[in-house]
C-alpha positions as CSV (number, residue, x, y, z in Angstrom):
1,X,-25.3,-0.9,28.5
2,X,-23.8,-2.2,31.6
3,X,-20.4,-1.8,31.7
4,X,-17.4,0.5,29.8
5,X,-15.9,-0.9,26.9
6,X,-12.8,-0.6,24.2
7,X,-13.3,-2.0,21.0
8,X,-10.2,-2.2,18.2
9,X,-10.1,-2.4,14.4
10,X,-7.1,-4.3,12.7
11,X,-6.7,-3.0,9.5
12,X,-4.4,-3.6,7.2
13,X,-3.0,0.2,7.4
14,X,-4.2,1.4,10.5
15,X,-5.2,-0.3,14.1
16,X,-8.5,1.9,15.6
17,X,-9.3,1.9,19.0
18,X,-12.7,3.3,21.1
19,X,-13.4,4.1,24.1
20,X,-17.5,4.0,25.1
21,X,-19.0,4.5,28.5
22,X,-21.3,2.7,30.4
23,X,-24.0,4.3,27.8
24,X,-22.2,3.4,24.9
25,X,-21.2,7.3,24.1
26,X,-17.7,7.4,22.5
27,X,-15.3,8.3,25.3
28,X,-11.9,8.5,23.3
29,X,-10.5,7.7,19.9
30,X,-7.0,6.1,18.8
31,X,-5.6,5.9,15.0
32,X,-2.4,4.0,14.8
33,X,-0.4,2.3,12.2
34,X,-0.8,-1.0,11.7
35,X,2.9,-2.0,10.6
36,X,1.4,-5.1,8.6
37,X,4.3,-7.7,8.0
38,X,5.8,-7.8,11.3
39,X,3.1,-9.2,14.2
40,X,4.9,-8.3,17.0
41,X,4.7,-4.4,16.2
42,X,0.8,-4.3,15.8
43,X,0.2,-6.9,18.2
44,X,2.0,-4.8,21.0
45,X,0.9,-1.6,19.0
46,X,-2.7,-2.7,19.7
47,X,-2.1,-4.0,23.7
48,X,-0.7,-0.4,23.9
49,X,-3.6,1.3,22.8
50,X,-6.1,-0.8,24.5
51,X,-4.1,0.1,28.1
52,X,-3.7,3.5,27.0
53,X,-7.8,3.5,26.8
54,X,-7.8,1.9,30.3
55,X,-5.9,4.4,31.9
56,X,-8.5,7.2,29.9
57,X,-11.3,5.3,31.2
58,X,-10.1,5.3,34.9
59,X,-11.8,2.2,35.6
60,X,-10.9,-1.9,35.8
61,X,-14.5,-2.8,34.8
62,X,-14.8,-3.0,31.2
63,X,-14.6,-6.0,28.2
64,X,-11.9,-5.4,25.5
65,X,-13.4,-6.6,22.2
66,X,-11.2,-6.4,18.7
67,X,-12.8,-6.8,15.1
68,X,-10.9,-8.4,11.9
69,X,-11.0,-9.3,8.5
70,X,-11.2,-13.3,8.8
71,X,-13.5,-15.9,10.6
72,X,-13.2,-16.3,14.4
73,X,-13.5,-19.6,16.0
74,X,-16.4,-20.8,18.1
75,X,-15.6,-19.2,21.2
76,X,-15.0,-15.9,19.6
77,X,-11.6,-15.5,21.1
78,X,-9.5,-15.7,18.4
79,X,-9.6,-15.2,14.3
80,X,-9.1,-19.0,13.0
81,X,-8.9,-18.3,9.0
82,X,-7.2,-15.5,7.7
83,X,-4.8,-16.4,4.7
84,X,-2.7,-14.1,2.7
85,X,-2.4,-10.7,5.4
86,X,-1.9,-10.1,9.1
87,X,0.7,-13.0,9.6
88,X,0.2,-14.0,13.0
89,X,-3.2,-13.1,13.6
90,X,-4.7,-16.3,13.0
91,X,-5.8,-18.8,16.3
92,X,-4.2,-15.7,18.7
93,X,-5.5,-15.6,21.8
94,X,-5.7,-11.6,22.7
95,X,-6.9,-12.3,26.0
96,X,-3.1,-14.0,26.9
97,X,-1.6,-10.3,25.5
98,X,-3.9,-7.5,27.3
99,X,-4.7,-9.4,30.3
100,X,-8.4,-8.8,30.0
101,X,-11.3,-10.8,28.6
102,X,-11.6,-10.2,24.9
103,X,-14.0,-11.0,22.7
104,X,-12.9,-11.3,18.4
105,X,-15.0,-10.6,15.9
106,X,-15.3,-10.4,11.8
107,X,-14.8,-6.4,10.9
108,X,-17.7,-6.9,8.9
109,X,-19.9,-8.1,12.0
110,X,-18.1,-5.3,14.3
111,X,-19.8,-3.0,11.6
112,X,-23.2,-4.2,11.8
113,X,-22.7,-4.3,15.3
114,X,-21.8,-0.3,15.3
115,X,-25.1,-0.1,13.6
116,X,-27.2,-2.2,14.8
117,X,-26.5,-0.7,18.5
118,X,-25.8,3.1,18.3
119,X,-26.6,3.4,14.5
120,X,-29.2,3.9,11.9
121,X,-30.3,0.3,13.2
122,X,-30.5,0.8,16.3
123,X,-34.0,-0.2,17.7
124,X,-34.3,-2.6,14.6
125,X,-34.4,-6.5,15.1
126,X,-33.4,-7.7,11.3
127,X,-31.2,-6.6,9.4
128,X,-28.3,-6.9,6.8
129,X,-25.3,-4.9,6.4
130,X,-23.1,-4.6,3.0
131,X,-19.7,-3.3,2.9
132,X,-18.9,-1.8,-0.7
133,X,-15.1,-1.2,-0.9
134,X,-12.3,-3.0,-2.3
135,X,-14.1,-6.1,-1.9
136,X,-18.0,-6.7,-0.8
137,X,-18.5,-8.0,2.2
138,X,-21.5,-8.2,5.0
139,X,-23.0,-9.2,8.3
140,X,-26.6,-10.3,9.5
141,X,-28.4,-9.6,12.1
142,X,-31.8,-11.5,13.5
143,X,-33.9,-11.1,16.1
144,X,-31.0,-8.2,17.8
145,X,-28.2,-10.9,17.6
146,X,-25.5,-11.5,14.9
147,X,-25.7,-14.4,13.0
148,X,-22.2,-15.7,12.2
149,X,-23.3,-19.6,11.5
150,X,-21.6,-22.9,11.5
151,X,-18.1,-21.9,11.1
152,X,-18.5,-18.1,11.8
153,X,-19.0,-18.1,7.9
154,X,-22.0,-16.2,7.8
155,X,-22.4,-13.1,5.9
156,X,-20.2,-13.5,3.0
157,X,-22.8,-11.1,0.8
158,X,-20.0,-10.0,-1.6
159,X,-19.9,-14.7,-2.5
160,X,-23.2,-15.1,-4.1
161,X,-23.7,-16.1,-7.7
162,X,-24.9,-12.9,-9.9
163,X,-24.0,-14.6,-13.2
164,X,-23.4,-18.6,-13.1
165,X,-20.8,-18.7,-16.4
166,X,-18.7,-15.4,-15.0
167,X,-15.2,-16.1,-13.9
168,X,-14.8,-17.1,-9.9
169,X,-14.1,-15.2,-7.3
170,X,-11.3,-15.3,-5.0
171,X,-13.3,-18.2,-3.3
172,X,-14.5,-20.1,-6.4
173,X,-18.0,-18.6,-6.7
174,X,-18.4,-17.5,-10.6
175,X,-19.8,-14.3,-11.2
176,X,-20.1,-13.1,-7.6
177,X,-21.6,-9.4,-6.4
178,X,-17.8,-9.0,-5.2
179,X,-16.6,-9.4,-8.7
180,X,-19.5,-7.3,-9.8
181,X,-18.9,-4.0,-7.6
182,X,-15.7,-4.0,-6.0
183,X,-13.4,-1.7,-6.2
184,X,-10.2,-4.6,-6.8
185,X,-12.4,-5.2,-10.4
186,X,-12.8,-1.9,-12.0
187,X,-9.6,-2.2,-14.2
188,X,-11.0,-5.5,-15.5
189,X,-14.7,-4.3,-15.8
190,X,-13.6,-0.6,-17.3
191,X,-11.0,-2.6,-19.5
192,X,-8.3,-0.8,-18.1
193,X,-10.5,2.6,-18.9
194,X,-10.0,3.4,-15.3
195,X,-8.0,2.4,-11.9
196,X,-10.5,2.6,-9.4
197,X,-13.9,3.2,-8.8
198,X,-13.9,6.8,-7.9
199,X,-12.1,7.9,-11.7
200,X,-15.2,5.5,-12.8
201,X,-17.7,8.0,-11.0
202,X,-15.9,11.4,-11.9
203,X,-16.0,10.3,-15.4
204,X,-19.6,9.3,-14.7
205,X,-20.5,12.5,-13.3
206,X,-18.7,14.0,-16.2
207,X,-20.9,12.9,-18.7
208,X,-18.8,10.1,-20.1
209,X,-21.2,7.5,-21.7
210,X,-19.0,4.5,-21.2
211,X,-18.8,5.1,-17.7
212,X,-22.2,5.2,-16.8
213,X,-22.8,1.9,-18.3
214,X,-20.0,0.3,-16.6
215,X,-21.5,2.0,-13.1
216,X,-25.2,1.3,-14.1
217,X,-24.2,-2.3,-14.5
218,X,-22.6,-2.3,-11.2
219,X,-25.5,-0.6,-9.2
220,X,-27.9,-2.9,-11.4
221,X,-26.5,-6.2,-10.4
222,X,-25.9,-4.9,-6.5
223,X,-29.7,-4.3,-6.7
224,X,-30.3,-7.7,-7.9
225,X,-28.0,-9.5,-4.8
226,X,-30.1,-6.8,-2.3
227,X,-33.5,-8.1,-4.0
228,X,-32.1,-11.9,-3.5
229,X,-30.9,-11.1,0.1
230,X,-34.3,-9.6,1.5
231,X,-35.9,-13.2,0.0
232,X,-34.2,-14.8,1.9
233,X,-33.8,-13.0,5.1
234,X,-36.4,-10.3,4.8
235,X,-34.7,-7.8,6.6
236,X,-36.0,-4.7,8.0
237,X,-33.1,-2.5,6.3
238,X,-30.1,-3.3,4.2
239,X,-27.0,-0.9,5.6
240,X,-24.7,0.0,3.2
241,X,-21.3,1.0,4.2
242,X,-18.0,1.1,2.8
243,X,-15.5,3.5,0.7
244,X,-18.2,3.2,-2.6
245,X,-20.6,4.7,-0.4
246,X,-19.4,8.3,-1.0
247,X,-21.1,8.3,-3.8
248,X,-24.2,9.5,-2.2
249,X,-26.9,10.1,-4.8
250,X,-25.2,8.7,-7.9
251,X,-25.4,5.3,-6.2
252,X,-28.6,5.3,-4.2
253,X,-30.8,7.3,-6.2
254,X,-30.3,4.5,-9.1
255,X,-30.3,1.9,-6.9
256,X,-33.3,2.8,-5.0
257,X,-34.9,2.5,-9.2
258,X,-33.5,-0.8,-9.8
259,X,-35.4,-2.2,-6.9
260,X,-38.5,-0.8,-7.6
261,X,-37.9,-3.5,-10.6
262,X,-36.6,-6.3,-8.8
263,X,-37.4,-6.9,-5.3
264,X,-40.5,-8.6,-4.4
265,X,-42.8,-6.4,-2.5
266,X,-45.1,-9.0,-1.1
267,X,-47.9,-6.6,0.2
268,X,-46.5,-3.5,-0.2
269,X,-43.3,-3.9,2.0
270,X,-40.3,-2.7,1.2
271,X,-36.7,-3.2,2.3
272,X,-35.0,0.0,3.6
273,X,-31.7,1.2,2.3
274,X,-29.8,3.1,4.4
275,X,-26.4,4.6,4.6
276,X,-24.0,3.7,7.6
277,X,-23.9,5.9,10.0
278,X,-20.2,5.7,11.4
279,X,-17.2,5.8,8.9
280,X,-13.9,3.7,9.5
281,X,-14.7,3.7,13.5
282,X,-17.5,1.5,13.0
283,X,-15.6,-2.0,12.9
284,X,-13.9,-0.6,16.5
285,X,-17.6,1.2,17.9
286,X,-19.3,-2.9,16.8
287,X,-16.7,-4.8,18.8
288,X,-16.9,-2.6,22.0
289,X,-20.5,-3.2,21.7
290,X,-19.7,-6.8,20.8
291,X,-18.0,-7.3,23.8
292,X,-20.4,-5.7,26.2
293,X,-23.1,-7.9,24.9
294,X,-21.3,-11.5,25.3
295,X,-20.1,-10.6,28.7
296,X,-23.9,-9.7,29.8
């Protein structure tokens, strides 16, 4: 890596920031609240933390690079669609508030990026990231690179069709992995037997039979969009990350035995599944790396 960088995470609760050096080691860390509702807060919240970095780092060479949920524009230098949260994020120019060259990324991307660079993909050239939380979502990477597509759109994992007559999805798709896994549908999928996924898994661990064939279903039909993925991209590994992810064994060991049944092992090869390697950081570590790669 060439040059020092600080990378930020808008969340919806907290703003992350990171500071790496010029080896992409992770100088200093920042946890903030994000103050969602008023833009003027976290957008000077965030310009604060990025100069507070600076003056940490000691140094005006470095790229600024800030991940968030939405879809950038072509340029990277701004989210262009994010409806419904983070009023005022959408077609903001960071660059025109911390003075620096900034480069904006998906959170989901940022992730993969994290990975991909420093992580438990680092060294590979394809691969797919899959964030399990309240929602589903995911990044690609080919050849080293990110693939964000024709309209940054790319990576929307959590939108593809599991079952065509299931009801849609907050983007129209019926029966999506989202709808399938995600934490936001476990009242409806439980029938109101539990509130979130992790009362699902300590009644699952508890022996509780309805339980584990609500989770088994879940894990089942995430193995199924993981077999579709690899046919289409054939990825090297398939990173999971996310909140759902703390359920260590109870999710991978069954997961790992539904795609011994369903993904297509041309020759013997198989996708691996790992775990991501950084926690909530990662979207913040991704765009810092992010940054340093489009200003090389």
């Amino acid at each position: 890596m060439s040059k020092a960088s600080i990378g930020v995470d808008l969340g919806g609760t907290r703003i992350k920031s990171v500071a790496l050096d010029m080896e992409g080691n992770i100088l200093y860390q920042l946890y903030t609240a994000t103050h969602d509702g008023d833009d003027s807060i976290w957008k000077q919240t965030t310009a604060a933390s990025i100069e507070e970095l600076r003056s940490k780092l000691g140094t005006s060479d470095f790229v600024v690079g800030i991940s968030a949920p939405g879809l950038p524009n072509e340029t990277n230098s701004a989210i262009a669609h994010m409806p419904g949260r983070l009023q005022g994020l959408e077609n903001f120019e960071w660059s025109s508030l911390v003075n620096y060259r900034t480069w904006v990324l998906n959170d989901a991307v940022g992730a993969l990026m994290a990975e991909a660079k420093l992580g438990v993909a680092r060294n590979r050239k394809n691969a797919v990231l899959i964030t399990l939380g309240t929602g589903v979502g995911g990044a690609i990477l080919i050849d080293g690179k990110p693939y964000q597509g024709s309209f940054q759109k790319a990576g929307h994992i959590g939108h593809i069709t599991l079952d065509s007559e299931g009801e849609p999805d907050i983007t129209g798709i019926p029966g999506s992995l989202e709808d399938a896994i995600g934490n936001a549908t476990i009242q409806k999928r439980s029938l109101g037997k539990f509130m979130d996924t992790f009362e699902l898994l300590d009644a699952y661990r508890r022996g509780d039979h309805f339980a584990r064939e609500v989770w088994m279903l879940s894990v089942k039909k995430l193995a199924i969009g993981i077999a579709c993925i690899t046919n289409v991209l054939s990825p090297e590994c398939v990173i999971l990350g996310g909140g759902i992810t703390e359920a260590g064994n109870d999710l991978f060991e069954p997961l790992e035995n539904f795609l011994s049944i369903y993904e297509w092992r041309a020759g013997g090869n198989k996708t691996v599944i790992l775990k991501s390697q950084f926690g909530d950081m990662a979207g913040a570590i991704g765009a810092a790396c992010f940054a340093r790669m489009q200003d090389s």
